[in-house]
C-alpha positions as CSV (number, residue, x, y, z in Angstrom):
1,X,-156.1,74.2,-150.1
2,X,-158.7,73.0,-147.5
3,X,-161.8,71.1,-148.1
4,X,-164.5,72.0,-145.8
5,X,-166.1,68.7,-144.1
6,X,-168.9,70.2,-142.2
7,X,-169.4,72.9,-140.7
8,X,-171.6,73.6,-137.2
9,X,-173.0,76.8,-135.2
10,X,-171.1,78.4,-132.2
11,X,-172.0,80.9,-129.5
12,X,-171.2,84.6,-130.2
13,X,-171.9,83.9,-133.9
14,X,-168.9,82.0,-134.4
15,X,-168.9,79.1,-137.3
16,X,-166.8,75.9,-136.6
17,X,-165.3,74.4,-139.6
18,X,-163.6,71.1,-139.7
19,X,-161.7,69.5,-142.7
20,X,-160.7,66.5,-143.9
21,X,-157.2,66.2,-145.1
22,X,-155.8,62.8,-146.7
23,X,-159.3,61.2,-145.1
24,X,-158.3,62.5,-141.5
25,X,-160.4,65.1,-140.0
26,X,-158.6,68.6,-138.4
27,X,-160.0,71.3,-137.1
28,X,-160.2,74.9,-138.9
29,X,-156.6,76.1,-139.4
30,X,-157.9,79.7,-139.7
31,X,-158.7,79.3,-135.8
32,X,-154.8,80.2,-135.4
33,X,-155.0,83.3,-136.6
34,X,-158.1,84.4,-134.9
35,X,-157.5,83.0,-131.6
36,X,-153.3,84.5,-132.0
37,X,-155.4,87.9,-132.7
38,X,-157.4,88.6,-130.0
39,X,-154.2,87.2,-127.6
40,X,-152.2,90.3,-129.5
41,X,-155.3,93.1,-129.3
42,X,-155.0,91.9,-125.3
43,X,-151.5,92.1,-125.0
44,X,-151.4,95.8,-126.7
45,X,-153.8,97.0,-124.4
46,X,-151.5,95.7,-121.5
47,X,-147.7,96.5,-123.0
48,X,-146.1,96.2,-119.3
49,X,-147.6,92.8,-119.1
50,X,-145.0,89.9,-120.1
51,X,-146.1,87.0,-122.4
52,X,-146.6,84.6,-119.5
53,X,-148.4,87.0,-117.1
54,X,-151.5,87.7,-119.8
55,X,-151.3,83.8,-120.3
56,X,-151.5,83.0,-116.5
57,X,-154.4,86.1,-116.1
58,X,-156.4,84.5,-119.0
59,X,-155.9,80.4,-117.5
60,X,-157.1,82.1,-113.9
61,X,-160.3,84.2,-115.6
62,X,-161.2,81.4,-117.9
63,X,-161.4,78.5,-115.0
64,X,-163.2,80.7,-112.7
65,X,-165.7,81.8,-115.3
66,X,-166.0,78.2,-116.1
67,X,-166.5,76.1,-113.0
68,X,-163.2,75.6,-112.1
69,X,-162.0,74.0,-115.4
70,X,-158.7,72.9,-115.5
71,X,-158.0,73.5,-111.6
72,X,-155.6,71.3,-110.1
73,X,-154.5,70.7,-106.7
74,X,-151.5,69.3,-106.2
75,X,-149.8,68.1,-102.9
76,X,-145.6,68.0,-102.4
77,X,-143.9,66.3,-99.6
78,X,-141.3,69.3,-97.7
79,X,-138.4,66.0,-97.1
80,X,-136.8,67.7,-94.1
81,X,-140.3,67.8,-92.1
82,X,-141.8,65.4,-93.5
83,X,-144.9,67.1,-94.3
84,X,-147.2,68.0,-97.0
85,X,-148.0,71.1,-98.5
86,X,-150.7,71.9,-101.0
87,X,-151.2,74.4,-104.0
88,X,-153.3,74.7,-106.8
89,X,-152.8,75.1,-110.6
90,X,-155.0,76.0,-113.8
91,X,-153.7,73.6,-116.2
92,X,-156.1,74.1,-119.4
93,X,-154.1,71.4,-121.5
94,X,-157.8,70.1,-122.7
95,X,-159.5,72.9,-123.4
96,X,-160.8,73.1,-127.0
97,X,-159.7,76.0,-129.2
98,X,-163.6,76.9,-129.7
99,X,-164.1,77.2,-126.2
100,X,-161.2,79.3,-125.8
101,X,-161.8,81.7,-128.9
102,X,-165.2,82.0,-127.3
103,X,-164.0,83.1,-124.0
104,X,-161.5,85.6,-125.8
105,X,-164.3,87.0,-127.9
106,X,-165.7,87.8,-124.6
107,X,-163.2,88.9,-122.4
108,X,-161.8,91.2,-124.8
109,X,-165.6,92.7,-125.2
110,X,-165.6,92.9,-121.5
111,X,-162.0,94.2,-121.7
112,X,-162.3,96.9,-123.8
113,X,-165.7,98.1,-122.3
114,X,-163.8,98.6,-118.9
115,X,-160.8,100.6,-120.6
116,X,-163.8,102.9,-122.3
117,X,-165.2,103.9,-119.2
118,X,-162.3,104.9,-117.6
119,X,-161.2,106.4,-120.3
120,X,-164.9,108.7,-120.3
């Protein structure tokens, strides 16, 4: 199926695997179904919580945790004053899958030690 071009060391134990397919290098397509996982054991633990809701709770923890990674301020013009208003957005479009399955390694570590001591 795959060939296995090398293979390096992550935090938390992790292994990072990257192949070579027709002479072009991927990355691990196992990372799919690890990384789709740990989103699901999140989103069982929260069933009230829609899709988008977890997704925008995990953008916020993850650019906090990481100095503000992916934060974005934008500015839009209000045309009938005139004026310009700012907000801010986590926009995590370059995050690397690694990164992110290390983070959801972790926060669903953290997670599930808070939901055990309220549950003692």
């Amino acid at each position: 199926m795959y060939n296995p071009l090398y293979v390096s060391g992550a935090a938390v134990g992790m292994i990072l695997v990257y192949y070579k397919i027709g002479g072009k290098r991927m990355r691990d397509p196992e990372r799919i179904e690890r990384i789709m996982s740990m989103v699901q054991q999140l989103w069982k633990q929260e069933p009230d919580m829609r899709f988008f809701q977890l997704m925008a709770v995990l953008e916020s923890r993850y650019s906090k945790d990481n100095n503000a990674f992916g934060r974005r301020e934008l500015f839009e013009k209000e045309e009938s004053r005139g004026s310009f208003f700012t907000y801010n957005i986590v926009d995590l479009f370059y995050l690397e899958d690694d990164k992110l399955e290390t983070f959801l390694v972790s926060f669903l570590a953290e997670h599930q030690a808070k939901k055990d001591s309220i549950n003692e």
